[in-house]
N, C-alpha and C positions, 0 to 999 in steps of 0.2 A: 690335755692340759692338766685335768685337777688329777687325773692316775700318775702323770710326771710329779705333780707336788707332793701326793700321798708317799711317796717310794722314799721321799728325801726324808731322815729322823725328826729334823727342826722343821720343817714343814707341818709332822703331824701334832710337835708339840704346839706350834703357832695355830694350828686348828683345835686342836683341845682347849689352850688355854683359853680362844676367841669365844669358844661354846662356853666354856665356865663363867666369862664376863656376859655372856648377854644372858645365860641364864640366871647369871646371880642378877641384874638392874630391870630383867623383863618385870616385873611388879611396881617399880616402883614409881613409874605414871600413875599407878590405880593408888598406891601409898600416897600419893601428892596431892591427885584429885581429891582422897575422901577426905585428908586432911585440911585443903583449901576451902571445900565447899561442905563440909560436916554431914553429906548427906549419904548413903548409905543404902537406899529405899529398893532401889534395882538390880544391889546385889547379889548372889546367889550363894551363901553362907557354904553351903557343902563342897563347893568348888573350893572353895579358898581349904576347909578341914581337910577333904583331899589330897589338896596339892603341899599341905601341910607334914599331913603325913607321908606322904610320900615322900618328900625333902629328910625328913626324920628317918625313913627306912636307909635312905640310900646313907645316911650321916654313921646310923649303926653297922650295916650293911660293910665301908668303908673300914669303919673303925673294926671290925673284927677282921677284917680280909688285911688290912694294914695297908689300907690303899687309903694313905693321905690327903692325895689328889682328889679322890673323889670323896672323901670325906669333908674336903674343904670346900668342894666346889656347891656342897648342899646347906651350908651353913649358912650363907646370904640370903639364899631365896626361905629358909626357913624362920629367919628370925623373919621377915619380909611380912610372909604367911600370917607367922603369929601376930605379929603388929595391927595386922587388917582385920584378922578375925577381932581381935580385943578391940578395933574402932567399931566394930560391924555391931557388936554387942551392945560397947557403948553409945554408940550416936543413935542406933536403932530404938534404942530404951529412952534417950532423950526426944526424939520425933514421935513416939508414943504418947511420953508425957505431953508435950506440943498439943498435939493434936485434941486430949481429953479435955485440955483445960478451956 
């Protein structure tokens, strides 16, 4: 069955394009949580720098190959990334303060 939908063109676009949508929204459960509840404590900062850059390689990556597609598809999950890490820093620094006072 999925070798029958691979063989078809619009079938592999409909699987590509589906991979670029749940890659670009996969974050942003964890973008809502930290923003809901300001807390930050359990995260693991390197993960998110990682996947950051990574999203950044494949953007460059894209952009010199002149594959659009994949340039575009790393753009969401990267601003994503950055978003998290700048709460990670900030909320992290304010549950510091928190806690000394």
């Amino acid at each position: 069955m999925i070798f029958l939908l691979l063989n078809n063109n619009m079938s592999l676009e409909i699987l590509g394009y589906s991979a670029i949508g749940i890659a670009a929204s996969a974050s942003i459960p964890q973008l809502y949580q930290i923003i809901k509840t300001k807390k930050v404590r359990d995260l693991n900062y390197i993960f998110f720098f990682l996947d950051a850059l990574a999203s950044f390689l494949y953007i460059l990556y894209g952009t010199l190959k002149k594959d659009y597609v994949m340039m575009g598809s790393a753009i969401v999950p990267f601003t994503n990334q950055i978003i998290i890490l700048f709460l990670l820093c900030f909320y992290k620094e304010n549950s510091e303060n928190t806690e000394n006072t």
